[in-house]
N, CA, C and O atoms as a Tinker XYZ file with bonds, in Angstrom:
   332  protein
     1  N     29.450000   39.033000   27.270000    73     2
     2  CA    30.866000   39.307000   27.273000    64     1     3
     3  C     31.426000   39.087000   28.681000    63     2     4     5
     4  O     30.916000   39.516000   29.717000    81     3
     5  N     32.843000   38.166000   28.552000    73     3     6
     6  CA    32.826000   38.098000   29.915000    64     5     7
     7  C     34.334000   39.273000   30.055000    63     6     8     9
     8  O     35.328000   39.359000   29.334000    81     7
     9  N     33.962000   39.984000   31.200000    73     7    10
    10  CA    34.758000   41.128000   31.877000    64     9    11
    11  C     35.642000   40.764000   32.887000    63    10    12    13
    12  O     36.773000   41.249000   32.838000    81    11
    13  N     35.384000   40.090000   33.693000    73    11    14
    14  CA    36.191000   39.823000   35.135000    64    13    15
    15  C     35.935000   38.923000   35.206000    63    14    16    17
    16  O     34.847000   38.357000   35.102000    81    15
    17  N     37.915000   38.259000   35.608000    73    15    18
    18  CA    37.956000   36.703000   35.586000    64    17    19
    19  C     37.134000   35.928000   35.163000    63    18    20    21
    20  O     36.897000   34.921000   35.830000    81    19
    21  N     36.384000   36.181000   33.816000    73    19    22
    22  CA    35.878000   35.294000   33.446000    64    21    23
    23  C     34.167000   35.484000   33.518000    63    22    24    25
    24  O     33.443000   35.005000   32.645000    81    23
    25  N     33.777000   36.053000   34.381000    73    23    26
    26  CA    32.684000   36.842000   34.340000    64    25    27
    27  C     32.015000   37.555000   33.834000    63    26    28    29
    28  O     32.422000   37.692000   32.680000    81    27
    29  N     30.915000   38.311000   34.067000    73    27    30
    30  CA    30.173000   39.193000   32.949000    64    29    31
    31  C     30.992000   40.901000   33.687000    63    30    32    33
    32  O     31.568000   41.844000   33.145000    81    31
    33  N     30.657000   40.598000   35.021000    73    31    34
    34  CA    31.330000   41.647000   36.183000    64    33    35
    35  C     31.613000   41.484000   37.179000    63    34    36    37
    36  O     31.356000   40.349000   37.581000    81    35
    37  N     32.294000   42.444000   38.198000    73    35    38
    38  CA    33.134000   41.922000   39.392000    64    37    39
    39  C     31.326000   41.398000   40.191000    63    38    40    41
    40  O     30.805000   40.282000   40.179000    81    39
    41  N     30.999000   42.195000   40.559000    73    39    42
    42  CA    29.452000   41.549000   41.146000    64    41    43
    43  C     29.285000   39.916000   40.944000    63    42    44    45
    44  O     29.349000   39.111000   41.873000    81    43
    45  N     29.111000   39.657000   39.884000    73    43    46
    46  CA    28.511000   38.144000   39.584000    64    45    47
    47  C     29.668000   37.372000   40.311000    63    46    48    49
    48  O     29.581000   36.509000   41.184000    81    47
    49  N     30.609000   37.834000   39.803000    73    47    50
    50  CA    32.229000   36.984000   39.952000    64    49    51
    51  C     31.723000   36.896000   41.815000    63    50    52    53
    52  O     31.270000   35.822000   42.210000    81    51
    53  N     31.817000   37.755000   42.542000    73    51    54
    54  CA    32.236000   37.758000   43.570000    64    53    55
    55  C     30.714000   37.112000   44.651000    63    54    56    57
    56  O     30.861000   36.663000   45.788000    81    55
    57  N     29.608000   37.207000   44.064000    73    55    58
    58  CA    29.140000   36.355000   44.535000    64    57    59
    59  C     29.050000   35.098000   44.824000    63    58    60    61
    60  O     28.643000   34.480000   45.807000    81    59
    61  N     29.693000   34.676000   43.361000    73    59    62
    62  CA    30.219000   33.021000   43.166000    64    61    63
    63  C     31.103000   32.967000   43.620000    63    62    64    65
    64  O     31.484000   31.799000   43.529000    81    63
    65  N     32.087000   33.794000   44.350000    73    63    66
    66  CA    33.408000   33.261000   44.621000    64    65    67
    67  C     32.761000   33.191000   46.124000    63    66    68    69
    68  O     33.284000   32.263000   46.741000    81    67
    69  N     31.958000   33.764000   46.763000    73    67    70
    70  CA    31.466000   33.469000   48.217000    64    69    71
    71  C     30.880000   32.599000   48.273000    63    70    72    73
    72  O     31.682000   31.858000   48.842000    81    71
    73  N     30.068000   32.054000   48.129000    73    71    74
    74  CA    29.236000   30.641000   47.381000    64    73    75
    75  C     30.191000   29.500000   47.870000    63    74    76    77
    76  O     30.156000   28.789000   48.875000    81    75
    77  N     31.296000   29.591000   46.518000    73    75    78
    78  CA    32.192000   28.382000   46.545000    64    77    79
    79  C     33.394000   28.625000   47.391000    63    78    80    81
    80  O     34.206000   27.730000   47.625000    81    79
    81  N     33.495000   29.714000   47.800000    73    79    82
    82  CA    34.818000   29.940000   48.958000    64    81    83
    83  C     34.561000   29.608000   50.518000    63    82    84    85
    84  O     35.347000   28.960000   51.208000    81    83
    85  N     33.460000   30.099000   50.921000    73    83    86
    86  CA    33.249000   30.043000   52.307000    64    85    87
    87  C     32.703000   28.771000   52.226000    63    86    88    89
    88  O     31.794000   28.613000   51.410000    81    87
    89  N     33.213000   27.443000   53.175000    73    87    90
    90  CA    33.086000   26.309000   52.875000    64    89    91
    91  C     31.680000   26.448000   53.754000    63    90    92    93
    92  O     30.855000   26.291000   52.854000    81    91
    93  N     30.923000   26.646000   54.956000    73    91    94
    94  CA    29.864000   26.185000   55.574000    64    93    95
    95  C     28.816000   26.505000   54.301000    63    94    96    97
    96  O     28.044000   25.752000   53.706000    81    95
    97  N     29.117000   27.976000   54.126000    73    95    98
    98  CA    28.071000   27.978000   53.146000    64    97    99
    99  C     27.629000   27.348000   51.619000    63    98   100   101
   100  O     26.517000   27.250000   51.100000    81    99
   101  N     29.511000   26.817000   50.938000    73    99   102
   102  CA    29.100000   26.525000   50.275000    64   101   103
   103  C     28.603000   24.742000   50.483000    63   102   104   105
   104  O     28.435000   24.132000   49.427000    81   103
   105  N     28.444000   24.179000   51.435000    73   103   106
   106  CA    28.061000   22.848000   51.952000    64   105   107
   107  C     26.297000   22.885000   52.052000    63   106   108   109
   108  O     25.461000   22.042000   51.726000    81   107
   109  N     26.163000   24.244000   52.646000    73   107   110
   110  CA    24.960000   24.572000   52.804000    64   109   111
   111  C     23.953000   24.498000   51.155000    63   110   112   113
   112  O     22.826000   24.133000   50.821000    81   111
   113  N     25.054000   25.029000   50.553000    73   111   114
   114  CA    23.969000   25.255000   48.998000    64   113   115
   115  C     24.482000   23.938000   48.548000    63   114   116   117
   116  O     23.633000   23.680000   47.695000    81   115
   117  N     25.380000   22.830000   48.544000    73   115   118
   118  CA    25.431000   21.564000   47.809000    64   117   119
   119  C     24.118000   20.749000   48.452000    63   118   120   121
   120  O     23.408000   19.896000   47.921000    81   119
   121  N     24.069000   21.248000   49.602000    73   119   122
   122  CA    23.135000   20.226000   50.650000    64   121   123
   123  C     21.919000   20.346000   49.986000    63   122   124   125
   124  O     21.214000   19.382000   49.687000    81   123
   125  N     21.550000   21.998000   49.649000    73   123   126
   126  CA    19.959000   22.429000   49.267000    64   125   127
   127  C     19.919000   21.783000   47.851000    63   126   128   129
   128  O     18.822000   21.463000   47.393000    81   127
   129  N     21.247000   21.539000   47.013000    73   127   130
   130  CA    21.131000   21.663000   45.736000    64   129   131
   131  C     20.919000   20.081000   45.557000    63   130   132   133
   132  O     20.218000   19.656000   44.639000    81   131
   133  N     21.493000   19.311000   46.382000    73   131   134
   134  CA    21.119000   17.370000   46.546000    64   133   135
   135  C     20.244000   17.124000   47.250000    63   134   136   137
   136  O     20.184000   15.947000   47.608000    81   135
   137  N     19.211000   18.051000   47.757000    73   135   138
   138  CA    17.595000   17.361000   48.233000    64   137   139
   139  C     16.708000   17.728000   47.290000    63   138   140   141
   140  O     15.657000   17.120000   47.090000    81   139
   141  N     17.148000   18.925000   46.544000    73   139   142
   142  CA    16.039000   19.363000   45.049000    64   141   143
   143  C     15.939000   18.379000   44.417000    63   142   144   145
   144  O     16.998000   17.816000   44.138000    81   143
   145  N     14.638000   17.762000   43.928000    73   143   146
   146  CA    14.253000   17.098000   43.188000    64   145   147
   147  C     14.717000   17.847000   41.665000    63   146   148   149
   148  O     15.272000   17.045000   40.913000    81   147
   149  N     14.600000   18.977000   41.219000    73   147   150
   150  CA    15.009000   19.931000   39.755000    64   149   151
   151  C     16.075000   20.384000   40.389000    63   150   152   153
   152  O     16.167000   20.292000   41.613000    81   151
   153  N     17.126000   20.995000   39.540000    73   151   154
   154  CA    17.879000   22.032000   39.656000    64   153   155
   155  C     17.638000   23.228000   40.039000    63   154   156   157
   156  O     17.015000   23.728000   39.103000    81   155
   157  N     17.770000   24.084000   40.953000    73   155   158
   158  CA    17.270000   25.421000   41.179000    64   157   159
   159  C     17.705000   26.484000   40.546000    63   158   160   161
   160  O     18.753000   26.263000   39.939000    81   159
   161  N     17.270000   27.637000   40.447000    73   159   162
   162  CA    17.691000   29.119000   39.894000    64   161   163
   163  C     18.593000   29.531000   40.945000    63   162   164   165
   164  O     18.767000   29.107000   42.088000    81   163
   165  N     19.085000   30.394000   40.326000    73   163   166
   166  CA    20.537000   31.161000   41.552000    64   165   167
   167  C     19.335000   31.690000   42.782000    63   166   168   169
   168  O     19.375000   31.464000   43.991000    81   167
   169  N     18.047000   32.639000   41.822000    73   167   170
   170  CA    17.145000   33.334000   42.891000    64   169   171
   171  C     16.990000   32.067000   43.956000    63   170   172   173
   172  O     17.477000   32.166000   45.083000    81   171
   173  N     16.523000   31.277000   43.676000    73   171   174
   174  CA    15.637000   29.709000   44.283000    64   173   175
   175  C     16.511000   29.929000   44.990000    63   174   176   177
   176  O     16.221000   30.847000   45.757000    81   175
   177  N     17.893000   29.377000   45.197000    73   175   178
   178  CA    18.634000   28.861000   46.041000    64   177   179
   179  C     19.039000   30.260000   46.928000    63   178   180   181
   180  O     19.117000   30.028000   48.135000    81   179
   181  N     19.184000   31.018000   46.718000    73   179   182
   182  CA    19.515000   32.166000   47.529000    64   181   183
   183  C     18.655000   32.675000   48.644000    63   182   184   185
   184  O     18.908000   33.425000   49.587000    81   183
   185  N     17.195000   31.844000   48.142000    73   183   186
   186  CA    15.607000   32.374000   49.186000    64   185   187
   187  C     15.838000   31.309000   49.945000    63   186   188   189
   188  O     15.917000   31.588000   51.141000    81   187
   189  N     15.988000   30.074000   49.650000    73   187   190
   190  CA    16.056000   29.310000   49.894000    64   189   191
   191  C     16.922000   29.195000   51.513000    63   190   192   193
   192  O     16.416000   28.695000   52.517000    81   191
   193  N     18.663000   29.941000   51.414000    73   191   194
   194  CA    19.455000   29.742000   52.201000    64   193   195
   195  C     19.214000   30.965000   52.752000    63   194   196   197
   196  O     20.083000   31.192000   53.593000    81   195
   197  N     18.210000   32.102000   52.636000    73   195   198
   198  CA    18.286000   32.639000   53.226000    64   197   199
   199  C     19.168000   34.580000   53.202000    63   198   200   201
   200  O     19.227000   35.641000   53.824000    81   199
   201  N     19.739000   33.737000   51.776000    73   199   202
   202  CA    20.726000   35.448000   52.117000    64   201   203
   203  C     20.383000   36.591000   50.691000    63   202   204   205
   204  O     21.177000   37.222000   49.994000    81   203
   205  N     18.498000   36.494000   50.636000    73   203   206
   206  CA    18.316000   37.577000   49.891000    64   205   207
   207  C     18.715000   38.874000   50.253000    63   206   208   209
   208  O     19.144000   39.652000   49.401000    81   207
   209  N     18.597000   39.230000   51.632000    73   207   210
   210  CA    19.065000   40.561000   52.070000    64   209   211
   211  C     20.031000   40.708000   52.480000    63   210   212   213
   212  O     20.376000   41.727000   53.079000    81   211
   213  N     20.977000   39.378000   52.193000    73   211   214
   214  CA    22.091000   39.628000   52.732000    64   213   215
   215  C     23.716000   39.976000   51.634000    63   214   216   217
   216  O     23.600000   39.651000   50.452000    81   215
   217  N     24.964000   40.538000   52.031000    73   215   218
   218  CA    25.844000   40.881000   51.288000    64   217   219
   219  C     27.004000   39.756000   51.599000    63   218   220   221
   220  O     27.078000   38.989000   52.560000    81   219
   221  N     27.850000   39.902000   50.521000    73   219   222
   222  CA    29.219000   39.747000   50.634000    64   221   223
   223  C     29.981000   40.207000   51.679000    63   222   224   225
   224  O     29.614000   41.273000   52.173000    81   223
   225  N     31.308000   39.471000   52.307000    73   223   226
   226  CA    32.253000   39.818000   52.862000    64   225   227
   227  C     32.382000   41.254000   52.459000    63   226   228   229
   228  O     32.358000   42.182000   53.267000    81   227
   229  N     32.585000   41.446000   50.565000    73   227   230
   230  CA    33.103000   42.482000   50.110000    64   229   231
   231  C     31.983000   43.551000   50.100000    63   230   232   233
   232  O     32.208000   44.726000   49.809000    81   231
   233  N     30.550000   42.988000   50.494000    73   231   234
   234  CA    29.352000   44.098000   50.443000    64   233   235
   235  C     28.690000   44.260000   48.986000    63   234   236   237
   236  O     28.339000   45.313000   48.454000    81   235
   237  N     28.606000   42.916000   48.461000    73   235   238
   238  CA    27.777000   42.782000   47.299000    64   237   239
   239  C     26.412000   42.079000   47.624000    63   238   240   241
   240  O     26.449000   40.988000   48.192000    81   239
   241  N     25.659000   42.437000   47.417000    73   239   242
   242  CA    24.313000   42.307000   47.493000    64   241   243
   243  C     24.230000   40.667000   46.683000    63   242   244   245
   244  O     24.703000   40.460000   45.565000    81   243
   245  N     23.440000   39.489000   47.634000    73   243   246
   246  CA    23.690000   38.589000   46.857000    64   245   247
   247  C     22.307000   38.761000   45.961000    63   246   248   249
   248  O     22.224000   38.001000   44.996000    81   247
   249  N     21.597000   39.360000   46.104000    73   247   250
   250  CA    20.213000   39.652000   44.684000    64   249   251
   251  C     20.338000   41.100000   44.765000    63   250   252   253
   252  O     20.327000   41.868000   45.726000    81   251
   253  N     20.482000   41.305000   43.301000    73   251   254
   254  CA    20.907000   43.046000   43.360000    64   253   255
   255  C     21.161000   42.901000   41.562000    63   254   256   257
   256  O     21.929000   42.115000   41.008000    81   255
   257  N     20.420000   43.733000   41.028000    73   255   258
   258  CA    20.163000   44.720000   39.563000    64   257   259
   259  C     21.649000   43.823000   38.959000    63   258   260   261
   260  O     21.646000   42.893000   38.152000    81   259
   261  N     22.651000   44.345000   39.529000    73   259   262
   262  CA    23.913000   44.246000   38.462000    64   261   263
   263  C     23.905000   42.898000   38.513000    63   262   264   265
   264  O     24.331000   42.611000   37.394000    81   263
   265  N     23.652000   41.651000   39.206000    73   263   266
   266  CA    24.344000   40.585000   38.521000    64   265   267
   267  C     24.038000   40.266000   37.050000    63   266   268   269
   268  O     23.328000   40.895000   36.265000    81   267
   269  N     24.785000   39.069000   36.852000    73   267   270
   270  CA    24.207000   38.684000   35.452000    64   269   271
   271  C     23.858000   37.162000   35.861000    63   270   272   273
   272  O     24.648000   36.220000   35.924000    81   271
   273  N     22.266000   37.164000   36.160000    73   271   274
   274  CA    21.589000   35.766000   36.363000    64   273   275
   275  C     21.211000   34.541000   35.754000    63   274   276   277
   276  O     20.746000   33.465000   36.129000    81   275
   277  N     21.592000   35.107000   34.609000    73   275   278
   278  CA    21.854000   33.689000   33.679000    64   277   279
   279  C     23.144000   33.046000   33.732000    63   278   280   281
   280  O     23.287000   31.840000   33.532000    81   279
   281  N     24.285000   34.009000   34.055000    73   279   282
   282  CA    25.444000   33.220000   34.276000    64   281   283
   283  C     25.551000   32.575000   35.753000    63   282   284   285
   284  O     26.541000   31.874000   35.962000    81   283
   285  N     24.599000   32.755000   36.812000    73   283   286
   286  CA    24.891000   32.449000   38.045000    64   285   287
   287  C     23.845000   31.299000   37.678000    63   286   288   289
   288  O     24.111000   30.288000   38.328000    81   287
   289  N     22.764000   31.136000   36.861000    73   287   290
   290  CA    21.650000   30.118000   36.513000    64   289   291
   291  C     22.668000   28.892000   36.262000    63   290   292   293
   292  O     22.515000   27.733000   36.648000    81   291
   293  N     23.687000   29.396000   35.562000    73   291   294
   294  CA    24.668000   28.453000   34.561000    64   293   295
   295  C     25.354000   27.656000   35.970000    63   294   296   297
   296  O     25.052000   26.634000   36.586000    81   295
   297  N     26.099000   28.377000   36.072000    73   295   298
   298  CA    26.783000   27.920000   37.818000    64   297   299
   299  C     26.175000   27.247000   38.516000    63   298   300   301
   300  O     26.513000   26.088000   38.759000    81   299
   301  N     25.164000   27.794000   38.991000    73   299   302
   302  CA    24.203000   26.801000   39.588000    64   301   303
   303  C     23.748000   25.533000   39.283000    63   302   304   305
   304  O     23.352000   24.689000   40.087000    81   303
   305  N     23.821000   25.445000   38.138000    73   303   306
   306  CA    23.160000   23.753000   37.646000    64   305   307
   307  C     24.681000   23.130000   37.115000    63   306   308   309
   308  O     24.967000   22.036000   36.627000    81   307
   309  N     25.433000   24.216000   37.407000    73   307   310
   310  CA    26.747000   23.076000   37.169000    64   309   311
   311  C     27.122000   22.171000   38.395000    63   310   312   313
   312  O     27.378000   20.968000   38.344000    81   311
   313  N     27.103000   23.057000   39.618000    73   311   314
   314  CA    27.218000   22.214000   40.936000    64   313   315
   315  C     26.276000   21.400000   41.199000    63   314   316   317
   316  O     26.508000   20.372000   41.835000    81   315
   317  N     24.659000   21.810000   40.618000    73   315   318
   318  CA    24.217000   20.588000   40.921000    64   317   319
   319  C     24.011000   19.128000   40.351000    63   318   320   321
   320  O     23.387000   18.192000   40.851000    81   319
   321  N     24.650000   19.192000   39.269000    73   319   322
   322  CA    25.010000   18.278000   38.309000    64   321   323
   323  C     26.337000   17.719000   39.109000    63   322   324   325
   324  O     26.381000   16.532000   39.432000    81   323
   325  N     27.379000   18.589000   39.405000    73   323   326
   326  CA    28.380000   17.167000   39.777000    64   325   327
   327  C     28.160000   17.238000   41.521000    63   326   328   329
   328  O     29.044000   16.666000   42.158000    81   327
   329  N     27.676000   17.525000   41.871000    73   327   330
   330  CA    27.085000   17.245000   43.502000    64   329   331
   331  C     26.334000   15.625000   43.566000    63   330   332
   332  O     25.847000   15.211000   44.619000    81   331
């Protein structure tokens, strides 16, 4: 069920909106996501760049219980499909 803007919850939402809002970073994950030979998992790419322990502007945990990781799985292989 999606709850927020389109989302499952504000969490998921707002991780993706940091992702694709903050441009270095999100250059950073197109970059990781066009040298992968496969598509990565949201986890993959997040170890990957580095910001398992790290939060949101707003202080959301970017790996943390509440997301919903199949919808960030979804996201993820959407950018790397049109990347």
């Amino acid at each position: 069920m999606k709850n927020y803007n389109g989302w499952t919850n504000y969490e998921t939402w707002n991780v993706m909106l940091w992702l694709n809002g903050i441009e270095n970073l999100y250059f950073s994950m197109v970059g990781m996501l066009q040298s992968s030979k496969t598509p990565l998992t949201y986890r993959e790419l997040i170890f990957a760049l580095d910001l398992n322990n790290e939060i949101t502007g707003d202080r959301i945990p970017f790996i943390d219980a509440s997301l919903n990781y199949n919808e960030l799985n979804e996201a993820i292989e959407e950018i790397y499909k049109n990347s």
